[in-house]
C-alpha positions as CSV (number, residue, x, y, z in Angstrom):
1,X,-39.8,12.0,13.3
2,X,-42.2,15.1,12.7
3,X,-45.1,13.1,11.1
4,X,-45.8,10.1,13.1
5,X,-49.9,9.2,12.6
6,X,-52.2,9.0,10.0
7,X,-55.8,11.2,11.7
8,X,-58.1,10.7,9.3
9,X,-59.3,11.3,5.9
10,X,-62.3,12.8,4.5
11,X,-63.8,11.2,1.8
12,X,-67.0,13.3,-0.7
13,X,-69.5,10.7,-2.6
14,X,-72.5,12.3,-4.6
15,X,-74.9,10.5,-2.0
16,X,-73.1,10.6,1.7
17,X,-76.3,8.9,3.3
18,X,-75.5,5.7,1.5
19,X,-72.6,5.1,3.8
20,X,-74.0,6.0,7.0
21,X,-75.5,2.2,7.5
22,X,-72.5,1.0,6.2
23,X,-70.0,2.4,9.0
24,X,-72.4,1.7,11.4
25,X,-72.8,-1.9,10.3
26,X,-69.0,-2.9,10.0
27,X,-68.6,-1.6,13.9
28,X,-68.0,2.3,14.0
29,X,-69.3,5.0,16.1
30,X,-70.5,7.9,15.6
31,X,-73.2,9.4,13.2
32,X,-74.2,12.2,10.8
33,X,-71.3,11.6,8.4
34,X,-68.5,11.4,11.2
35,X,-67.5,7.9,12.0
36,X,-64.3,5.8,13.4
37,X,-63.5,2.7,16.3
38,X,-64.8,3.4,19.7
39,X,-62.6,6.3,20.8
40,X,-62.0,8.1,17.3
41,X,-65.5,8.9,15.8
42,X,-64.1,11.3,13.5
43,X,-61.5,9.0,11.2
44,X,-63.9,8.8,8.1
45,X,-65.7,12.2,7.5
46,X,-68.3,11.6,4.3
47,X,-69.5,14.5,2.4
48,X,-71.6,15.2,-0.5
49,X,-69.3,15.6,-3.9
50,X,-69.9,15.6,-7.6
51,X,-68.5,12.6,-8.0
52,X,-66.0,10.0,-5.7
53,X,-63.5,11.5,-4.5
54,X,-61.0,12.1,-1.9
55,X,-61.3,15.8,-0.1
56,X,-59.0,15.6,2.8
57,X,-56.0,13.6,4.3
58,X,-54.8,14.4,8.2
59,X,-51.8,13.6,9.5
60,X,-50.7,14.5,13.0
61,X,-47.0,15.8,14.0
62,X,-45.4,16.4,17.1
63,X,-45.2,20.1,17.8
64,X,-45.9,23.5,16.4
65,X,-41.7,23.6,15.4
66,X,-42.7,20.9,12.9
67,X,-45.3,22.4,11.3
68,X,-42.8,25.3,10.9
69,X,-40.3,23.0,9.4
70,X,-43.2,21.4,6.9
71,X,-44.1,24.9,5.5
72,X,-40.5,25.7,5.1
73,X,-39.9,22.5,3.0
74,X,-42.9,23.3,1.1
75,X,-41.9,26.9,0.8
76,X,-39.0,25.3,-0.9
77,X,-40.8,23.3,-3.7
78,X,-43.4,26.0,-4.3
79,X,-46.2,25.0,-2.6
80,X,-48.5,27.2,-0.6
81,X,-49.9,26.4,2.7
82,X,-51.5,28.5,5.3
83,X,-51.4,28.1,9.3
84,X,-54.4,28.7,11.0
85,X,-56.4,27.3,14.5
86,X,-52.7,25.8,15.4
87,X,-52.6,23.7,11.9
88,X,-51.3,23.9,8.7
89,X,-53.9,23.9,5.8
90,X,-52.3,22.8,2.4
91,X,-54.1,22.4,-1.1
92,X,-52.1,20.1,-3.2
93,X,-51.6,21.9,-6.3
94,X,-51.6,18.5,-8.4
95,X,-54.8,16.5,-7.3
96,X,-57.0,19.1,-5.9
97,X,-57.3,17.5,-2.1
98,X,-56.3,19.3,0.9
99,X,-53.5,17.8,3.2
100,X,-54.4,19.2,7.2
101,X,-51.2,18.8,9.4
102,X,-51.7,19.1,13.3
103,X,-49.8,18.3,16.3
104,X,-51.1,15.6,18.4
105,X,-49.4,13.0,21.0
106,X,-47.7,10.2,19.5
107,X,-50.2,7.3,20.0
108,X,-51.1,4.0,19.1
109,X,-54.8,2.5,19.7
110,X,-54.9,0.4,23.3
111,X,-54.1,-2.9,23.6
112,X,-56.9,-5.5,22.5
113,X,-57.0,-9.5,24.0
114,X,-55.2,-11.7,22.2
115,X,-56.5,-14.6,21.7
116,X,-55.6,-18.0,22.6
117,X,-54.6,-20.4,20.2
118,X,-52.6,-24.0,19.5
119,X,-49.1,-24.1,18.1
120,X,-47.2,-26.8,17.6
121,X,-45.4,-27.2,20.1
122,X,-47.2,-24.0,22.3
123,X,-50.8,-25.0,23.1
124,X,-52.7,-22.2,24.5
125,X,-56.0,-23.1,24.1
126,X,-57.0,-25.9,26.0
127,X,-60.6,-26.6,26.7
128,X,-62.2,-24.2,25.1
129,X,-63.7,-23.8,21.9
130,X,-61.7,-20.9,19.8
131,X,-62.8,-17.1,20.8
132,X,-63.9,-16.1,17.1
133,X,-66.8,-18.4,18.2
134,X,-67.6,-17.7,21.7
135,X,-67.2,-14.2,21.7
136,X,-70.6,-12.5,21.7
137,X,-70.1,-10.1,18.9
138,X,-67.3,-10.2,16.0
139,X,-64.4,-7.7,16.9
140,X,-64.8,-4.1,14.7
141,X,-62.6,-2.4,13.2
142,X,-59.8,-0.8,15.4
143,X,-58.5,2.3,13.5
144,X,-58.0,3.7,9.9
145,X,-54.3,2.4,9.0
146,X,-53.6,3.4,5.4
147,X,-55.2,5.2,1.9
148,X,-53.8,4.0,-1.3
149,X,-54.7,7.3,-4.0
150,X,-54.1,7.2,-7.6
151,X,-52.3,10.3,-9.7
152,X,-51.7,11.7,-13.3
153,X,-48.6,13.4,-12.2
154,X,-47.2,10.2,-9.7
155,X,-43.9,12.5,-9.4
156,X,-44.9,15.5,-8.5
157,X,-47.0,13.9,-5.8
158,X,-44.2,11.9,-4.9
159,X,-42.2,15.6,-4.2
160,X,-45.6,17.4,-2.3
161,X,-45.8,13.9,0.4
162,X,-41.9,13.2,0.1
163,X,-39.9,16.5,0.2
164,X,-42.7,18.8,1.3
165,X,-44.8,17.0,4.0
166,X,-41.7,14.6,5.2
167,X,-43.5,11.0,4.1
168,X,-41.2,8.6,4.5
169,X,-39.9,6.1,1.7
170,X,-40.8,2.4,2.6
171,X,-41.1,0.7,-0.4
172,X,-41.6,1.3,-4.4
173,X,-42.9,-1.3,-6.7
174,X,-42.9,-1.0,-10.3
175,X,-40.6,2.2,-10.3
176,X,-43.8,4.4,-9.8
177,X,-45.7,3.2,-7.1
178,X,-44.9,4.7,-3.8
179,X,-45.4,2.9,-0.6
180,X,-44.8,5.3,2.2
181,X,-45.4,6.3,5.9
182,X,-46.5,9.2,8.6
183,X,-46.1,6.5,11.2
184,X,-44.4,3.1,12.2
185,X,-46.7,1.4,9.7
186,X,-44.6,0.2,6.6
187,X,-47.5,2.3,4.9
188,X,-50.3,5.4,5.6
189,X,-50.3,6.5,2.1
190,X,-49.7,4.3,-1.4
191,X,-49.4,6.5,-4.1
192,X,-49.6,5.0,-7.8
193,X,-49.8,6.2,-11.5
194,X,-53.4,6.9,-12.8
195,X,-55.4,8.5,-15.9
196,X,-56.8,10.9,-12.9
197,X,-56.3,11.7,-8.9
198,X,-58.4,9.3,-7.3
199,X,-59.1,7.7,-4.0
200,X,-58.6,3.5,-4.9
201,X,-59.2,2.3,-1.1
202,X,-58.8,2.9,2.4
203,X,-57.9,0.3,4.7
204,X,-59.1,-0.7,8.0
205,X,-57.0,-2.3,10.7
206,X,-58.2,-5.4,12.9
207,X,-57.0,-7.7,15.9
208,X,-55.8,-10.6,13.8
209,X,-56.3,-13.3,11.2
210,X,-60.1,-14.6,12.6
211,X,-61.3,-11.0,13.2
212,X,-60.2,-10.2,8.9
213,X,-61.8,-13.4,7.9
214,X,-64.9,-13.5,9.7
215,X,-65.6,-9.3,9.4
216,X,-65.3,-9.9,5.3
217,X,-67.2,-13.0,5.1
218,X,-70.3,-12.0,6.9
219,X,-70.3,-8.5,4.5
220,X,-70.3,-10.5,1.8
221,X,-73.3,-12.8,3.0
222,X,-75.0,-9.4,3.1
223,X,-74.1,-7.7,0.5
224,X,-73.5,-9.3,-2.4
225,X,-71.1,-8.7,-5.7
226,X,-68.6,-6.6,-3.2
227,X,-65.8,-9.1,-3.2
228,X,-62.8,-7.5,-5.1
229,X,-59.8,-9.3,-3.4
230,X,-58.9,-11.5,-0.6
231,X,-58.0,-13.0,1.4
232,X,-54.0,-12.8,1.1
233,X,-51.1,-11.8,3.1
234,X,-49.0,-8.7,1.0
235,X,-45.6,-9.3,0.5
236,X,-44.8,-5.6,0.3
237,X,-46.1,-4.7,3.8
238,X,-46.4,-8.4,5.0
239,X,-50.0,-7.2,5.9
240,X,-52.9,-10.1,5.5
241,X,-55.4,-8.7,3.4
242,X,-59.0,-8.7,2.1
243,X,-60.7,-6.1,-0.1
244,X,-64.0,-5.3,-0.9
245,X,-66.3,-2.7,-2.1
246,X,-68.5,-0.1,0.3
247,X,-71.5,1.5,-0.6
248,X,-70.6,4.4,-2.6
249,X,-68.5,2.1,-4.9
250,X,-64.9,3.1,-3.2
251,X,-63.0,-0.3,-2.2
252,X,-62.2,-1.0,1.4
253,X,-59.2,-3.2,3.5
254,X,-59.3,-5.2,6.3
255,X,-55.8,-5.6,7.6
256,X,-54.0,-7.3,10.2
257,X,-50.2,-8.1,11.1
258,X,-48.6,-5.2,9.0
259,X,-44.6,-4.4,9.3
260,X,-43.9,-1.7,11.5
261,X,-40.4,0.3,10.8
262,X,-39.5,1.6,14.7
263,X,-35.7,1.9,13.7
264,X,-35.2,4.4,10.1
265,X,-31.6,3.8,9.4
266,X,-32.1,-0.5,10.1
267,X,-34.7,-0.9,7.7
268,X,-33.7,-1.5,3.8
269,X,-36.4,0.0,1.4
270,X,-36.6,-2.1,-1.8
271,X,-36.9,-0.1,-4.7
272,X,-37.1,-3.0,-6.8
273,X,-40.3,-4.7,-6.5
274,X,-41.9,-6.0,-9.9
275,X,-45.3,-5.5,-10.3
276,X,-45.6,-9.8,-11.3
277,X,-44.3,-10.2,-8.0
278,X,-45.7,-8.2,-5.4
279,X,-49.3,-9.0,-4.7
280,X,-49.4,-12.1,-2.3
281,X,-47.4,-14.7,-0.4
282,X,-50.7,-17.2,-0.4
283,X,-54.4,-16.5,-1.5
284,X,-54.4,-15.4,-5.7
285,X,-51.1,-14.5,-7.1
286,X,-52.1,-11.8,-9.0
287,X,-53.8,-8.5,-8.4
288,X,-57.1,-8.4,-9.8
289,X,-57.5,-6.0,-12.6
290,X,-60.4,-4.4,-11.6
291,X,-57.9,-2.7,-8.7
292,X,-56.8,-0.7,-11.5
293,X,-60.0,-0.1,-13.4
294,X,-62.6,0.4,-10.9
295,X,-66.2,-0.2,-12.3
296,X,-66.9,3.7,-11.4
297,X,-63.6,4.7,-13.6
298,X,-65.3,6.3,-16.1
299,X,-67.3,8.6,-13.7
300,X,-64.4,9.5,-12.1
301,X,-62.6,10.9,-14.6
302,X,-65.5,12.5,-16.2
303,X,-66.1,13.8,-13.2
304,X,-62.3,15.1,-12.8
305,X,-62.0,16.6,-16.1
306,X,-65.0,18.5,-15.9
307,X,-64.9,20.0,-12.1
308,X,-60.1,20.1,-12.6
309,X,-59.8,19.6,-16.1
């Protein structure tokens, strides 16, 4: 497995201070446009852009033969890349955002408390009130776990992550949208058909159910007209889910519980999901159709077609 964690992303907004209260507010660290959980500062990098956008994606790989394998394959499709500072720097020729490959340890974030609860049958908590209310603070944010991206050319994107980079296939709903992985998450990247390249959320991992739940409901006390989904458990991902919008008008996750695929050969990718199907087990059936339309839309593509057009 030469990719095997999804770094970071960088993300450009015509106004990056608009988001510095934000990632301070939801739980991150860090400051002057770097932020991330306590121990990763550095997995949402904000800078100034013409319009929304998506600049960078970084994915980490384990060892410098990999990243001669990767330019190989990309050598192979005809797409340029160019090694440098013990990385591989590569432009994607179709959406105009830059894909940093570098080789790091093979990590996950450290364990968190689990909290006690009552099951039928397995009572845990006895005595005490639940932990989502004791604790002193709500639990933040634990790491950046996937980016979902819309294209105009969803199958020569499919070929620069797939065949070039060495994404792996998890999932594919609707015959076009691409659910795939540089880790054991079922996904780090989503990609889907759209009139432009576009960033349609990023999505933040937490401990479990409460920590989703009670993280999305006091943003939305704050700051109201964000809700744009949730909450739901995915049946492609069998993540539970709840969506809502950030500052700078860019849709954001909170996620908990999603598959993880530790054994390639053992696990069946679906390629047959319907899109009428697919959205979520419980919570609202169907996907909301602003997930497709984003209120910004029109700026985006404006903004596209006159900076790539």
């Amino acid at each position: 497995m030469a990719l095997h964690r999804l770094l970071g992303i960088e993300i450009g907004v015509p106004d990056p201070d608009t988001l510095e209260g934000f990632y301070k507010e939801i739980g991150f660290t860090g400051g002057n446009r770097r932020w991330g959980p306590e121990g990763l500062p550095d997995q949402l990098v904000v800078e100034e852009a013409p319009y929304r956008q998506l600049i960078e994606l970084r994915v980490g790989c384990e060892g410098e033969e990999d990243l001669a394998t990767i330019r190989k394959n990309l050598d192979s499709i005809g797409v340029a890349s160019e090694a440098r500072e013990g990385k591989l720097f590569v432009p994607d020729p179709v959406n105009k955002w830059q894909v940093v490959v570098e080789p790091c340890a093979a990590a996950d974030i450290d364990p968190q408390p689990v909290r006690e609860v009552n099951r039928p049958g397995e009572r845990q908590r006895l005595g005490k009130r639940p932990g989502v209310l004791t604790e002193p603070s709500l639990r933040p944010p634990r790491r950046l776990g996937h980016v979902v991206v819309g294209s105009n050319d969803i199958l020569a994107t499919y070929k620069f992550f797939v065949e070039g980079l060495g994404f792996r296939i998890s999932d594919i709903v609707g015959g076009l949208g691409f659910f795939t992985r540089c880790s054991p998450d079922h996904h780090n990247l989503l990609m889907t058909p759209a009139p432009v390249p576009y960033l349609n959320h990023y999505a933040l991992e937490h401990d479990d159910i409460d920590a989703v739940c009670a993280a999305a409901t006091r943003y939305l006390r704050d700051h109201e007209g964000t809700q744009i989904a949730g909450p739901g458990r995915h049946q492609i991902g069998g993540n539970m889910f709840w969506y809502m919008r950030d500052p700078a008008g860019t849709f954001f996750e909170y996620f908990a519980d999603m598959d993880r695929i530790v054994d390639e050969e053992a696990w069946k990718i679906r390629e047959d999901w319907p899109m009428e199907d697919s959205w979520s087990i419980w919570g609202e059936k169907d996907q909301p159709e602003v997930f497709f339309t984003p209120d910004d839309m029109e700026e985006v593509v404006a903004g596209w077609n006159k900076y790539h057009g």
